[in-house]
VOPAGU-2260 file (C-alpha; in pm, 1 decimal, decimal comma):
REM VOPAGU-2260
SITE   aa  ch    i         X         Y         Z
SITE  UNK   A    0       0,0       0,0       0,0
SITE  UNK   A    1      70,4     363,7    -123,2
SITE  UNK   A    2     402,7     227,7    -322,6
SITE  UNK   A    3     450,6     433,3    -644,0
SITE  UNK   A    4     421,2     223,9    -942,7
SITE  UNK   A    5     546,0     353,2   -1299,6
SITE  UNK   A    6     289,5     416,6   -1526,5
SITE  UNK   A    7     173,1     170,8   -1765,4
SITE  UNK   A    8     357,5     421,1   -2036,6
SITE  UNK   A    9     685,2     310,4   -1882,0
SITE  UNK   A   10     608,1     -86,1   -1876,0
SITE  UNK   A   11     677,4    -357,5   -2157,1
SITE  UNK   A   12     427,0    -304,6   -2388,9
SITE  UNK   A   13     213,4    -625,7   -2532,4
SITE  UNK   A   14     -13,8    -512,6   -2802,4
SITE  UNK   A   15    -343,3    -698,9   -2851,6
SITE  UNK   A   16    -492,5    -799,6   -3206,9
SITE  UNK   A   17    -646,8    -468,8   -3253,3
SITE  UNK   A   18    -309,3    -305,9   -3135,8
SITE  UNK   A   19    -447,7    -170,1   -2789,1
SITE  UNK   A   20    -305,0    -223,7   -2456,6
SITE  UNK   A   21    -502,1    -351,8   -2183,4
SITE  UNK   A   22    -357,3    -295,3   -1805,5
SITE  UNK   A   23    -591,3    -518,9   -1540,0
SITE  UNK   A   24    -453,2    -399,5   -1214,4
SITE  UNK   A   25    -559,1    -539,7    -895,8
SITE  UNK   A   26    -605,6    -291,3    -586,9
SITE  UNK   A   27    -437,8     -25,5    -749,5
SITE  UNK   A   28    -566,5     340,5    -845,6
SITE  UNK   A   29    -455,7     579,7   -1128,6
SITE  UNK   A   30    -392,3     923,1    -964,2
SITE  UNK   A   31    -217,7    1191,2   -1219,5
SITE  UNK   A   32      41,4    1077,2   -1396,0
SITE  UNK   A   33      97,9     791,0   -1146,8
SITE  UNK   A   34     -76,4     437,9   -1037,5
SITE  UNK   A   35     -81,4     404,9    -677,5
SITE  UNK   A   36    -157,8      83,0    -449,1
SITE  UNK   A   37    -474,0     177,4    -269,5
SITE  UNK   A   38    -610,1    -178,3    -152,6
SITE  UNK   A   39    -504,3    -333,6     198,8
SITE  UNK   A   40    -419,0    -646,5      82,7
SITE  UNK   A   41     -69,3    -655,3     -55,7
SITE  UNK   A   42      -3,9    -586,5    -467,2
SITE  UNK   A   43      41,3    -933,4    -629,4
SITE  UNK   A   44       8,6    -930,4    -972,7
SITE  UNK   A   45       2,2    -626,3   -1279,1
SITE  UNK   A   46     -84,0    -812,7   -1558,3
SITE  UNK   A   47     -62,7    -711,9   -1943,0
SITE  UNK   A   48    -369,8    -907,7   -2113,2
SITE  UNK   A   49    -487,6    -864,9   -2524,1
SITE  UNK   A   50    -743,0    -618,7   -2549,7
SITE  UNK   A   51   -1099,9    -797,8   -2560,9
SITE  UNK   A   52   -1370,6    -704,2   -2877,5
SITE  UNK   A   53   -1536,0    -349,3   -2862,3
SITE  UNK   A   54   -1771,0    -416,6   -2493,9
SITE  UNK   A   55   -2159,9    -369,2   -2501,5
SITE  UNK   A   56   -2326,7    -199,9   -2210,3
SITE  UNK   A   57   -2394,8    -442,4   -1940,8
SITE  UNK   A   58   -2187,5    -748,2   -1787,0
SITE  UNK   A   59   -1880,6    -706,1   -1570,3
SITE  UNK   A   60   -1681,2    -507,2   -1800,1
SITE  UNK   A   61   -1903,5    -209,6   -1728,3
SITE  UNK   A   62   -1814,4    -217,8   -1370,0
SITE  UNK   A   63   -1407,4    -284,2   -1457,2
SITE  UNK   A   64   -1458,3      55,9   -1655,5
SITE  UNK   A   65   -1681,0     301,3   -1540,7
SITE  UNK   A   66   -1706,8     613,3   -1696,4
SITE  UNK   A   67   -1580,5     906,8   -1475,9
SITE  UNK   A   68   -1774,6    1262,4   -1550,7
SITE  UNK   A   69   -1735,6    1666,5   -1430,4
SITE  UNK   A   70   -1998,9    1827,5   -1615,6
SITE  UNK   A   71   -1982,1    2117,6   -1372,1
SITE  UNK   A   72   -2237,1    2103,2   -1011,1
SITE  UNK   A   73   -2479,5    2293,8   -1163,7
SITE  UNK   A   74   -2555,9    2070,5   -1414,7
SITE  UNK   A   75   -2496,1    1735,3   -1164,6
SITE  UNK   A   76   -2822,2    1596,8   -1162,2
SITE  UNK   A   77   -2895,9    1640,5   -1526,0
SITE  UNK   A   78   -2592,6    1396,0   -1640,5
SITE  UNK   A   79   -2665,2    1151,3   -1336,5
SITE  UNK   A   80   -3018,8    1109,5   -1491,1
SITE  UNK   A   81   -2885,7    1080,3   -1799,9
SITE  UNK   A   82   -2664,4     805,5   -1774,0
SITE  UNK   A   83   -2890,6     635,6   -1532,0
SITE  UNK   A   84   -3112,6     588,4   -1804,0
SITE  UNK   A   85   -2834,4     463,2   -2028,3
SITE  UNK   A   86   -2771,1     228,1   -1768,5
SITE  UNK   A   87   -2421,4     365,4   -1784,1
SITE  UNK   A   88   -2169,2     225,3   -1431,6
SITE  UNK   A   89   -2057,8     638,5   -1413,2
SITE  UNK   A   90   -1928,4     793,0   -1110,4
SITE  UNK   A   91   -1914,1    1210,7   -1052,6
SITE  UNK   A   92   -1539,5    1367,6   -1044,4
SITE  UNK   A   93   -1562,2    1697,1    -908,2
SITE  UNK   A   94   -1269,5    1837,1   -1064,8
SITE  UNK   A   95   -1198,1    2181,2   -1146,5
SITE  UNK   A   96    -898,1    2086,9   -1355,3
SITE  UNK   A   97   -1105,2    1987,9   -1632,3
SITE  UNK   A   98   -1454,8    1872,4   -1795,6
SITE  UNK   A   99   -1594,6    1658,1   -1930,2
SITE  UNK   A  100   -1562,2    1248,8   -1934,4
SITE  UNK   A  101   -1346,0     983,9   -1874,3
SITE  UNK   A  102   -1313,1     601,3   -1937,4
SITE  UNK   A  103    -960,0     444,5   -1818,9
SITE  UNK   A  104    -647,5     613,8   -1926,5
SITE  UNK   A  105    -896,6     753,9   -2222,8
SITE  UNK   A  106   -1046,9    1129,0   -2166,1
SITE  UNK   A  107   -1302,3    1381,8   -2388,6
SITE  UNK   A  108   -1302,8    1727,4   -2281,7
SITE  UNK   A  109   -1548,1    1944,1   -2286,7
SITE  UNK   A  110   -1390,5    2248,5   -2426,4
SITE  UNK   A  111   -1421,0    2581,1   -2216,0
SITE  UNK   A  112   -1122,8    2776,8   -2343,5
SITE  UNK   A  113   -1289,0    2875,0   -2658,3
SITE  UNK   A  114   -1326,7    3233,6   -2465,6
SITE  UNK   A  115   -1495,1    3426,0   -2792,0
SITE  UNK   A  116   -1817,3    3218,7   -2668,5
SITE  UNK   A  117   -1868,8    3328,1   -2363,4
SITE  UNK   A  118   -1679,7    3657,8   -2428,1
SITE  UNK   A  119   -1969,4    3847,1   -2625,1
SITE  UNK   A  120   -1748,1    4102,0   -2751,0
SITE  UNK   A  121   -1490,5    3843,8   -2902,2
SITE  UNK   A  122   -1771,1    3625,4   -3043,4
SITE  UNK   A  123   -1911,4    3940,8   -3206,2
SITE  UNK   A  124   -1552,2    3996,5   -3392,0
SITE  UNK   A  125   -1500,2    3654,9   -3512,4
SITE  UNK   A  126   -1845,3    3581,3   -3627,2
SITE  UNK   A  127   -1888,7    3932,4   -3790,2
SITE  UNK   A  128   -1570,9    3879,8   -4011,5
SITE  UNK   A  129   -1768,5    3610,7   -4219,2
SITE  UNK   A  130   -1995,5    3689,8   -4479,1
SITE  UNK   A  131   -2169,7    3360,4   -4461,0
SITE  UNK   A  132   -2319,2    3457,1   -4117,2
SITE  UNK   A  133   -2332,8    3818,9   -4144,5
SITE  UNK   A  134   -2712,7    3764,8   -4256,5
SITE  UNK   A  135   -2778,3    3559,6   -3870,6
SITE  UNK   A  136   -2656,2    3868,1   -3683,2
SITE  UNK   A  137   -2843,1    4180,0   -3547,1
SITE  UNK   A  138   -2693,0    4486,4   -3650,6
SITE  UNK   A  139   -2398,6    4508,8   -3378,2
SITE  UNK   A  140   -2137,7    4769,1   -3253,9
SITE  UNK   A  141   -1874,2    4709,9   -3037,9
SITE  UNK   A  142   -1790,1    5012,7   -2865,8
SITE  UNK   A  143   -1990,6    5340,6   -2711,7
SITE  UNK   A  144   -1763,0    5516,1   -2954,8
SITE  UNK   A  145   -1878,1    5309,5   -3280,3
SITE  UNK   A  146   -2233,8    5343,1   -3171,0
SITE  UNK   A  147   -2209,0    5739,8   -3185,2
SITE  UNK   A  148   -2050,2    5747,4   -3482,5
SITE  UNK   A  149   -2156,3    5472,1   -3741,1
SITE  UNK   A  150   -2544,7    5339,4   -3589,0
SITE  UNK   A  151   -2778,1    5338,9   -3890,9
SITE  UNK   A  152   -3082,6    5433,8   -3661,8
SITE  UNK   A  153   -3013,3    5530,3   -3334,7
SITE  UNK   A  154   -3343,8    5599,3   -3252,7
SITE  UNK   A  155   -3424,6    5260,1   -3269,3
SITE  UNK   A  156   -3499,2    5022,4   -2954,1
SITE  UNK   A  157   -3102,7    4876,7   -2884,9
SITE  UNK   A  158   -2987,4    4639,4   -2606,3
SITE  UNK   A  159   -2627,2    4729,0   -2455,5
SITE  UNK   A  160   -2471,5    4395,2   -2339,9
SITE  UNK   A  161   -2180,7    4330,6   -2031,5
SITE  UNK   A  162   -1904,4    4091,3   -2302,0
SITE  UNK   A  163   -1858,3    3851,3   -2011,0
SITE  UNK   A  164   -2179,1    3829,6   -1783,4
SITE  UNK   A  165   -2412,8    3582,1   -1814,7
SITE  UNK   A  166   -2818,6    3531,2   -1674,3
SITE  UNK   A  167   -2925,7    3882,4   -1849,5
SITE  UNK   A  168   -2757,3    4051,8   -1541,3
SITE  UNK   A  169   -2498,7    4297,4   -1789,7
SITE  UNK   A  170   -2855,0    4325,9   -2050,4
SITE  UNK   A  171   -2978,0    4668,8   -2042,1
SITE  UNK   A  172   -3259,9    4784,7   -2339,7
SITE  UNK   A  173   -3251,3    5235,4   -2424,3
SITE  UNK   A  174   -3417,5    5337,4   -2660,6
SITE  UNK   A  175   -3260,4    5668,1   -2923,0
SITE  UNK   A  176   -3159,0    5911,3   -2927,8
SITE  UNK   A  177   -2855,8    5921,1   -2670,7
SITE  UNK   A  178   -2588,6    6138,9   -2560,8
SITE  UNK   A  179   -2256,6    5958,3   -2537,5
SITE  UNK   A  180   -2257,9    6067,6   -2159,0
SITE  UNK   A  181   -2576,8    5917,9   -2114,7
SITE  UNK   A  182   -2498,0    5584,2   -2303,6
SITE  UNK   A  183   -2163,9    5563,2   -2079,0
SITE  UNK   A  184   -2354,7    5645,2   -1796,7
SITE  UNK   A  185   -2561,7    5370,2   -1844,6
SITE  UNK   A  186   -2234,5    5093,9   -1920,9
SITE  UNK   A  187   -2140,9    5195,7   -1569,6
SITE  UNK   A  188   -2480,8    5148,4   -1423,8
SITE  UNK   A  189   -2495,9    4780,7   -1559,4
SITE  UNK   A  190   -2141,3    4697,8   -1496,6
SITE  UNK   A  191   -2205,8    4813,2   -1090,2
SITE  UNK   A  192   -2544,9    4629,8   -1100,3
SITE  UNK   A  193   -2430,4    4370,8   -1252,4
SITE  UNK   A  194   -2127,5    4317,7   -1052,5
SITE  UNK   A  195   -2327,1    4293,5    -733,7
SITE  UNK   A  196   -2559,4    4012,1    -915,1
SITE  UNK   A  197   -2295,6    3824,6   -1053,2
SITE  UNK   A  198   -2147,1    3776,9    -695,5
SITE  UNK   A  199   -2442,7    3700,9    -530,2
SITE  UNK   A  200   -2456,5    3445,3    -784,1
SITE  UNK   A  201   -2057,4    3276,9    -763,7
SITE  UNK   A  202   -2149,0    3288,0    -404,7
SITE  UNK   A  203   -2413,6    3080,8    -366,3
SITE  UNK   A  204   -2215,9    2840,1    -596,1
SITE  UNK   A  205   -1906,4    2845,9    -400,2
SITE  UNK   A  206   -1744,4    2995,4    -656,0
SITE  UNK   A  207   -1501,7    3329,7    -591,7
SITE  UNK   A  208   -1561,3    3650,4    -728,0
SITE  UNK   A  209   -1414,7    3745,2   -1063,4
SITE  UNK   A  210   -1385,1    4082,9   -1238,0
SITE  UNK   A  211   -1644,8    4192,8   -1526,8
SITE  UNK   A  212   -1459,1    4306,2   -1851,2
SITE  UNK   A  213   -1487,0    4637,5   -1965,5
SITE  UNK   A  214   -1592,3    4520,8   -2312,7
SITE  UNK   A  215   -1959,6    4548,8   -2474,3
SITE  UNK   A  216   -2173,6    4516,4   -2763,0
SITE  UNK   A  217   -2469,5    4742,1   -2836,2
SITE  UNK   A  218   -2724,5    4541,9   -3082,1
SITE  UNK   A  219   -3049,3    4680,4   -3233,5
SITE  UNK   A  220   -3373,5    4489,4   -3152,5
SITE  UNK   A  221   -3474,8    4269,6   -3405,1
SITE  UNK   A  222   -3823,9    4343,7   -3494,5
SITE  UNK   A  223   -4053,4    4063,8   -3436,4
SITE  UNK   A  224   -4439,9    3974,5   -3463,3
SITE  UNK   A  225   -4610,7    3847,9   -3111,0
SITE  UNK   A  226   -4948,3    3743,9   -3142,2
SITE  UNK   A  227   -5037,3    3708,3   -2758,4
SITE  UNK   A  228   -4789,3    4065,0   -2702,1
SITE  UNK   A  229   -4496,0    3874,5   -2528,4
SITE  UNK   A  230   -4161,0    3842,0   -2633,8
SITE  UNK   A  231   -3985,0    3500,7   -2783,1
SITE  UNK   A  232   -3624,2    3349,3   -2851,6
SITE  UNK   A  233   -3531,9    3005,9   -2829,8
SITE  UNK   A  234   -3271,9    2788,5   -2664,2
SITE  UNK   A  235   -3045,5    2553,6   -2910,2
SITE  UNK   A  236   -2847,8    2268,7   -2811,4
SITE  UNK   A  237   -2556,7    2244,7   -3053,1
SITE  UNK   A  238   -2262,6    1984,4   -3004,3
SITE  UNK   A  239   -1941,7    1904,5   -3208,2
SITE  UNK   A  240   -1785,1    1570,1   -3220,5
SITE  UNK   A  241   -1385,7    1498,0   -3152,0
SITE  UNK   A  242   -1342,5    1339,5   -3440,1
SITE  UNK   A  243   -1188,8    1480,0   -3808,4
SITE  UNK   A  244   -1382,7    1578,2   -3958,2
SITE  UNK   A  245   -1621,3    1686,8   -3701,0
SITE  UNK   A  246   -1939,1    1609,1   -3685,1
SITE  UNK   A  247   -2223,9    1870,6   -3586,2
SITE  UNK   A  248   -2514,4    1800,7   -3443,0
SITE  UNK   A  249   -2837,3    2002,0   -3384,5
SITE  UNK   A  250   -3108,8    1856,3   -3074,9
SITE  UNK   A  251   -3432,5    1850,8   -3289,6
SITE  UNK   A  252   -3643,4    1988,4   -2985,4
SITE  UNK   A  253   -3560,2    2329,5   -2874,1
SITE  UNK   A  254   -3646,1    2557,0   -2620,1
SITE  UNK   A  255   -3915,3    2826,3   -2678,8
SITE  UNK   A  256   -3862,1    3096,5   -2390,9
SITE  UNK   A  257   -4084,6    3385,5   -2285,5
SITE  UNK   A  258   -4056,0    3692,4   -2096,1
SITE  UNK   A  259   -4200,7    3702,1   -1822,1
SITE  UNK   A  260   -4420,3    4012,0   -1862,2
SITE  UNK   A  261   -4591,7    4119,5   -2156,4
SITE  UNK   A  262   -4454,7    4387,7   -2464,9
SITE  UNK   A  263   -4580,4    4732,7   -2341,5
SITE  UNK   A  264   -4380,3    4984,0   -2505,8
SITE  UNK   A  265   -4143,4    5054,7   -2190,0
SITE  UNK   A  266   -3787,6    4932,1   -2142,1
SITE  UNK   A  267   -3907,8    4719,9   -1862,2
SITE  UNK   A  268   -3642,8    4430,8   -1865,9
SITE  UNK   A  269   -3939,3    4163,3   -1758,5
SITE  UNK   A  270   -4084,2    4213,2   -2112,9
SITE  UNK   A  271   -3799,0    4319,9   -2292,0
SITE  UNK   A  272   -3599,3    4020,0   -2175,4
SITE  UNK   A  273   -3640,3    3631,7   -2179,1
SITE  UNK   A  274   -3392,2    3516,7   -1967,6
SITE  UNK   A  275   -3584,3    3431,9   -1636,3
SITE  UNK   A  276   -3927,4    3373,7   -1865,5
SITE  UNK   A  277   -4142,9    3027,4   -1906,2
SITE  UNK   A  278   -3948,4    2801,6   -2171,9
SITE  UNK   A  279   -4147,6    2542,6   -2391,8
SITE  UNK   A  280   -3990,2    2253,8   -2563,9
SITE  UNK   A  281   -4052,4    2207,5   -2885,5
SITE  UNK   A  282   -4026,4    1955,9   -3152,6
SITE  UNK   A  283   -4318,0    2010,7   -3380,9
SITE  UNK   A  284   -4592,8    2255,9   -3551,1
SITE  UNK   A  285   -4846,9    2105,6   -3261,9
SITE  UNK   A  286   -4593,6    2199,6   -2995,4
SITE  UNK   A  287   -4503,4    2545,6   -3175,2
SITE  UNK   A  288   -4707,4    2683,9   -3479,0
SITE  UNK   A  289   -4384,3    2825,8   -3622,0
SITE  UNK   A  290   -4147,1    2514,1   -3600,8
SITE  UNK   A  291   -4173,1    2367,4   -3919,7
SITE  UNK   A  292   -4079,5    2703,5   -4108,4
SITE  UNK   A  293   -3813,5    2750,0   -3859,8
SITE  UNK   A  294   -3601,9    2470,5   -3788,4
SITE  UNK   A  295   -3493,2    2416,4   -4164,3
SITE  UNK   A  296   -3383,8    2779,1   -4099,8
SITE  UNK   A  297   -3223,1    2748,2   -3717,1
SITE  UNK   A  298   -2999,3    2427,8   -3899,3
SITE  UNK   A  299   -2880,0    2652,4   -4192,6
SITE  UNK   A  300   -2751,7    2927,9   -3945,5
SITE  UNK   A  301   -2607,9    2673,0   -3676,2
SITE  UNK   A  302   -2460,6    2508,8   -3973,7
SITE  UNK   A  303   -2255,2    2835,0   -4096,2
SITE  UNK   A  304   -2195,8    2965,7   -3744,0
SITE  UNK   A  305   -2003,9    2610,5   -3688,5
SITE  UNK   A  306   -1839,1    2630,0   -3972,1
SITE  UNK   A  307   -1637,1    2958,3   -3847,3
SITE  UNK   A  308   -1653,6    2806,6   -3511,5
SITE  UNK   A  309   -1539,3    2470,5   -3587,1
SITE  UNK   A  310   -1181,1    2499,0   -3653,4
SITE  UNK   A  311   -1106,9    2644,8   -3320,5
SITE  UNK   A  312   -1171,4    2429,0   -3144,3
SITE  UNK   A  313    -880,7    2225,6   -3010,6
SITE  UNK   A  314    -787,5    1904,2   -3114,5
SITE  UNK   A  315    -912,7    1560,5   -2937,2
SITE  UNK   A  316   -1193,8    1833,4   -2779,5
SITE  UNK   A  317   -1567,0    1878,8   -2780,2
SITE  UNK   A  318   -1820,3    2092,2   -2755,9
SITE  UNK   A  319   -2176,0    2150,0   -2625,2
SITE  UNK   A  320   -2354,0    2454,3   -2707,1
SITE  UNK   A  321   -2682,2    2639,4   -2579,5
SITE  UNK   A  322   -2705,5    2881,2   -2904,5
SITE  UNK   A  323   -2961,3    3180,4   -2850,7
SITE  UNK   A  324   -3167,5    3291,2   -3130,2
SITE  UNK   A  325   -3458,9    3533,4   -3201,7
SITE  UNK   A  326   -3725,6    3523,7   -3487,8
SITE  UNK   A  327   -3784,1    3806,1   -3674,0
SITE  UNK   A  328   -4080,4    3865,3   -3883,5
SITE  UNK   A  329   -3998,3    3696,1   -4183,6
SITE  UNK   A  330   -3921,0    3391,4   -3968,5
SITE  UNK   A  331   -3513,3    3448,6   -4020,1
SITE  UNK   A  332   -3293,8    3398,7   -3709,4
SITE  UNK   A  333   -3062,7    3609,5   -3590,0
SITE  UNK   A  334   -2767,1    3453,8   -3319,5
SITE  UNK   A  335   -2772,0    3672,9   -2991,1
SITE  UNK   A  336   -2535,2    3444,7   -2796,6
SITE  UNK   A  337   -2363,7    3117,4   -2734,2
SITE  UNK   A  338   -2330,4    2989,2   -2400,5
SITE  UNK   A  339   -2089,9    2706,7   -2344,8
SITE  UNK   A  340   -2207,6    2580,7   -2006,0
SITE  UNK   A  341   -2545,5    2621,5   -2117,6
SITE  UNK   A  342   -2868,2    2598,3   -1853,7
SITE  UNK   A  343   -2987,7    2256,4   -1791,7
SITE  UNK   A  344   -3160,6    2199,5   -1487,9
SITE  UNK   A  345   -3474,3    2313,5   -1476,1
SITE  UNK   A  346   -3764,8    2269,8   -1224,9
SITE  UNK   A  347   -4054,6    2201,1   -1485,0
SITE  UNK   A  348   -4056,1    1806,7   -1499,0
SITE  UNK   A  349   -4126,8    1893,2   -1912,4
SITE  UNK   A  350   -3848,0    2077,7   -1939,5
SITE  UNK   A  351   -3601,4    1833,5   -1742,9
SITE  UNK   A  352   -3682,9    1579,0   -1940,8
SITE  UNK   A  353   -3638,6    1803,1   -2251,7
SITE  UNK   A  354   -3268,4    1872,7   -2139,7
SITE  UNK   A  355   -3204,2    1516,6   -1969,0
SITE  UNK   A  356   -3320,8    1346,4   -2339,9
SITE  UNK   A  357   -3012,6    1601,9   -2484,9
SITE  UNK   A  358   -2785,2    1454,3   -2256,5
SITE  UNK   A  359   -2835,2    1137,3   -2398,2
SITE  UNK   A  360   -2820,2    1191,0   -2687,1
SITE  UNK   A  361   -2546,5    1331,3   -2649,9
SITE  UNK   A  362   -2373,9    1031,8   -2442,4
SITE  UNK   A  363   -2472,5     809,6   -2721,0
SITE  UNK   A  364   -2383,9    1050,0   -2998,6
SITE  UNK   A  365   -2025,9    1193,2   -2882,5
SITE  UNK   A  366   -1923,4    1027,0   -2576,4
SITE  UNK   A  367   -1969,5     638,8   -2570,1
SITE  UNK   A  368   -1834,0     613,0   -2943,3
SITE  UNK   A  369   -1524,3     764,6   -2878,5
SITE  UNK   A  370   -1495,8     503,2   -2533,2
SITE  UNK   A  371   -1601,1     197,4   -2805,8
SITE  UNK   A  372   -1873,0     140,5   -2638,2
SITE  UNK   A  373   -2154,7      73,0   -2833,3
């Protein structure tokens, strides 16, 4: 007990048939970049065995190799339901060295770095260099500055958005015309407000406080048709696979979210914004009137935003996506965010299930293959 053992890197290798090496290792535990005796009983044997054919769920292999997963706490119960239901042998790493899944000395991560994402500002440069996905995004400017001086109609109803804060906290709607004191006046309003929220919130996660950036974007609304006089955008699950060349998938049911007040001409951020609203999944015209015009049109733009998106991300790494979009009146979307530690637990039982069935899918669609499990 607690002898350090090489790893199995530095042992005699014996390749199987398929070329893989197999270690079975008896009361021993890998931790880092070592293997470590953790049983009582004294270390007897490390054996090097041929690797066996590519194991189904079930049986005692399962158990030999369970799956090891940090999706992040807030979205805990969402995966453990998930791979319940797979009737997956998974145990919960609560790491904050990395995310995403491991199955023996094999690991997918779930790419965070990719900071133009989260970072509105960034995600608003690299997307707005490409022509093929100019046409999915609001008319945007990235500075108080380039407002003032290049806004085609500043009159209009605009949004002013914190780069880095998430929840609507750094959202704030004005309306034109504006001084450039009054539309600075107002970044530092949301930045203080939003500071304060955005602790409160790390706080009762256990998380520390971090610094908001001083970037921004300033987007025009994008005019839209309400029939029952309350505001709509929907929630899109998007994931990549690790594999060259990537796949991209797009979960068929998405999330229709509403304000939670009605449109009535103020800048009253219950109506003007969605982000605490009542969300409906949807997967058809009977669950949402609009959704077979729609989707055909949501997959075009998530295909073209991926595109750009796609080769940045790093090698061996994944993603998972919760893309915003609005409809305008035409039925075109328009991107207003991508959020890659997207929302998933929910208290509606319809809509955990809606978000639990993602995480299946994609278990079955990105993780297990890359594990050869079938």
């Amino acid at each position: 007990p607690n002898t350090a053992l090489p790893t199995h890197a530095a042992m005699p290798r014996t390749n199987g048939a398929d070329g893989k090496l197999q270690l079975q290792l008896r009361g021993l535990q890998r931790v880092g970049s070592k293997i470590i005796a953790v049983s009582a009983k004294p270390v007897t044997e490390v054996r090097l065995t041929r690797t066996a054919a590519v194991p189904k769920l079930g049986g005692d292999t399962k158990k030999r190799w369970p799956i090891r997963w940090n999706m992040g706490v807030c979205q805990h119960s969402v995966w453990q339901a998930a791979m319940e239901k797979l009737g997956l042998d998974a145990e919960f790493c609560n790491s904050r060295q990395w995310m995403g899944f491991q199955r023996g000395a094999s690991c997918l991560v779930v790419q965070l770095s990719a900071n133009y994402c989260h970072d509105k500002h960034q995600l608003a440069q690299v997307l707005g260099q490409e022509a093929s996905v100019a046409p999915h995004l609001p008319e945007t400017y990235l500075s108080v500055q380039d407002f003032m001086e290049r806004a085609e109609r500043p009159d209009d109803l605009w949004f002013l958005k914190l780069a880095d804060v998430d929840y609507g906290c750094g959202v704030r709607p004005f309306r034109g015309p504006i001084t450039a004191a009054e539309l600075s006046e107002l970044v530092q309003t949301a930045q203080a407000e939003a500071t304060k929220a955005l602790t409160a919130l790390r706080q009762a996660k256990g998380c520390k406080p971090r610094p908001i950036s001083n970037e921004l974007v300033i987007q025009r609304a994008v005019p839209e048709v309400s029939e029952d006089g309350y505001k709509r955008d929907l929630r899109v699950f998007v994931c990549c696979s690790a594999e060259s060349p990537r796949k991209v998938f797009i979960y068929r049911r998405f999330g229709v979210r509403r304000a939670p007040k009605p449109l009535d001409g103020t800048l009253d951020q219950a109506s003007q914004c969605t982000h605490y609203g009542h969300i409906t999944p949807a997967a058809s015209p009977e669950d949402w009137p609009e959704y077979s015009v729609v989707f055909p049109r949501l997959c075009q733009a998530v295909g073209r935003i991926m595109d750009v998106i796609r080769p940045r991300i790093e090698a061996g790494a994944v993603v998972l996506f919760g893309m915003d979009f609005i409809i305008d009146e035409a039925h075109h979307p328009f991107l207003l965010e991508i959020n890659h530690v997207p929302r998933l637990r929910y208290d509606e039982p319809v809509v955990q299930a809606w978000t639990e069935g993602m995480a299946m899918d994609f278990l079955r669609l990105i993780v297990l293959p890359e594990f050869g499990v079938q």
